[in-house]
C-alpha angles and dihedrals in degrees: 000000000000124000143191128174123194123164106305101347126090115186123193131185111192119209125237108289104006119134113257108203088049100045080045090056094048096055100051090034081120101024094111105158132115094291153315125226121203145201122167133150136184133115126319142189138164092046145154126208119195132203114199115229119161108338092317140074131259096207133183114194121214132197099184125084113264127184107258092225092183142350116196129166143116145235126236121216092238142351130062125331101008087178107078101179129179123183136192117195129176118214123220089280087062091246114138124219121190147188146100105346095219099170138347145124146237114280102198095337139308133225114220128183132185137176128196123236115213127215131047127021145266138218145166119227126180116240107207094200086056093038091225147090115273129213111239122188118202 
């Protein structure tokens, strides 16, 4: 994985094969302000997309390589998981499919931006009527 950071900007290019929640993870490890957003494409395989249906998740699981159309998420300053991602991929008949990106890795490279947002502060907090984290802004 490459990094930069610059003010409020962190870029990552991820390397053929390496896990992207993870390398995701390791570069915002100390990030702990109010929030990241994040966009990033590219190709991906080995990857699970997940539906959310009543505090848990509908996944589908795929081994071939898929465009990675668009990755957007944050990243909350503390609880768990800090790391919210959603994913939409095309297959090779140019259908897309979408969801909760819950694992996958890089299929060539991809390309991952985020940008910090100041003021205020973030947090996860599990509801237990919704059976998820929620996102809470102070």
């Amino acid at each position: 994985m490459e990094t930069s950071r610059k003010g409020p900007v962190v870029l990552l290019r991820l390397n053929h094969d390496e896990d992207i929640v993870a390398s995701i993870e390791k570069a915002v490890e100390r990030e702990r302000y109010t929030m990241l957003v994040m966009t990033g494409l590219g190709m991906i395989h080995q990857f699970e997309l997940g539906y959310f249906d009543e505090g848990r998740y509908l996944s589908k699981f795929f081994k071939e390589p898929h465009e990675l159309l668009s990755l957007q998420g944050t990243v909350s300053s503390e609880g768990e998981p800090r790391i919210h991602l959603h994913a939409t991929v095309s297959t090779t008949k140019h259908r897309a499919l979408g969801g909760h990106l819950i694992r996958g890795r890089a299929w060539m490279s991809n390309e991952i931006g985020l940008v910090r947002l100041e003021g205020g502060f973030s947090k996860r907090t599990l509801d237990p009527k919704k059976k998820v984290s929620i996102l809470h802004i102070e």
